[in-house]
N, C-alpha and C positions, 0 to 999 in steps of 0.2 A: 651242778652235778646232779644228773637224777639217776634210782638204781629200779631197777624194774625184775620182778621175779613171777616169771609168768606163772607157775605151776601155783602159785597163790593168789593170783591177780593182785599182785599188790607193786605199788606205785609210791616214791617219796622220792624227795628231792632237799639237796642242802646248799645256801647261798654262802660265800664267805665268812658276811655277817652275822649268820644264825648261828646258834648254840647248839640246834640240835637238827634233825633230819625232822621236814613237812610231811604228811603222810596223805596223800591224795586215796580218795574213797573211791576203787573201783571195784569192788564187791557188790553195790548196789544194783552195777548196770550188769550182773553176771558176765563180764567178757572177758577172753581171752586176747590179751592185749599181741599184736602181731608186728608192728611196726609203730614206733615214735620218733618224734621229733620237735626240737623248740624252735620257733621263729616268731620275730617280732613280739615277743616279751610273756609267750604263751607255749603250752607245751601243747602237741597235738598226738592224738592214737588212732590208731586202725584196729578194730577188733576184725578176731576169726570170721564175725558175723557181718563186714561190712560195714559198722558205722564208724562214722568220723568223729572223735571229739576232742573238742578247745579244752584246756585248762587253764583257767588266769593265775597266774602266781605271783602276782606285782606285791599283793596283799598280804596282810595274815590268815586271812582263811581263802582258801581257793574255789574259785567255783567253775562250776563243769557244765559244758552248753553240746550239746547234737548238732553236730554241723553238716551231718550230711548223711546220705548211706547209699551205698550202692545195693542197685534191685539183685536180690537173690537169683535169681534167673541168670542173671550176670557173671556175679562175684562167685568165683568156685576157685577158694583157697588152698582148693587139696593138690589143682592142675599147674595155676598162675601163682607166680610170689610178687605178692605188692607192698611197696615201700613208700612211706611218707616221704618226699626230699625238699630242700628247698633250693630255687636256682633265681639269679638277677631278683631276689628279691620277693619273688612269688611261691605259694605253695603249692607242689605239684604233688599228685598220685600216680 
């Protein structure tokens, strides 16, 4: 289960197993989270600003990778609504 509350950029998540809710740091990266998704054993976001990023959560501490970003010239999230999905397996935008 993960609970995402955009208006504070904040991100956690709780497994069965745990005792308490994980608290994933996205305060750092300043963004407005716009679309998530888990697939294949990791959580994925879209910020307001276009970039993609991994969350490993297999762990105890999570760690966060930039996977990608779409060129601002591009990415205009005021016009298009973009959604992380996954389909047969693969990760689409």
């Amino acid at each position: 289960m993960v609970h995402h509350n955009g208006a504070d950029s904040f991100l956690a998540f709780w497994r069965s197993e745990d005792l308490d809710w994980t608290h994933i740091d996205v305060v750092n990266h300043a963004v407005v989270i716009i679309s998530l998704v888990y697939h294949k054993g990791e959580f994925y976001s879209m910020s307001y600003s276009g970039k993609v990023r991994a969350y490993e959560v297999a762990g105890p501490n999570v760690k966060t990778r930039l996977v990608g970003e779409i060129d601002e010239n591009t990415f205009n999230s005021r016009v298009i609504e973009y959604y992380l999905v996954e389909l047969s397996g693969a990760l689409l935008l």
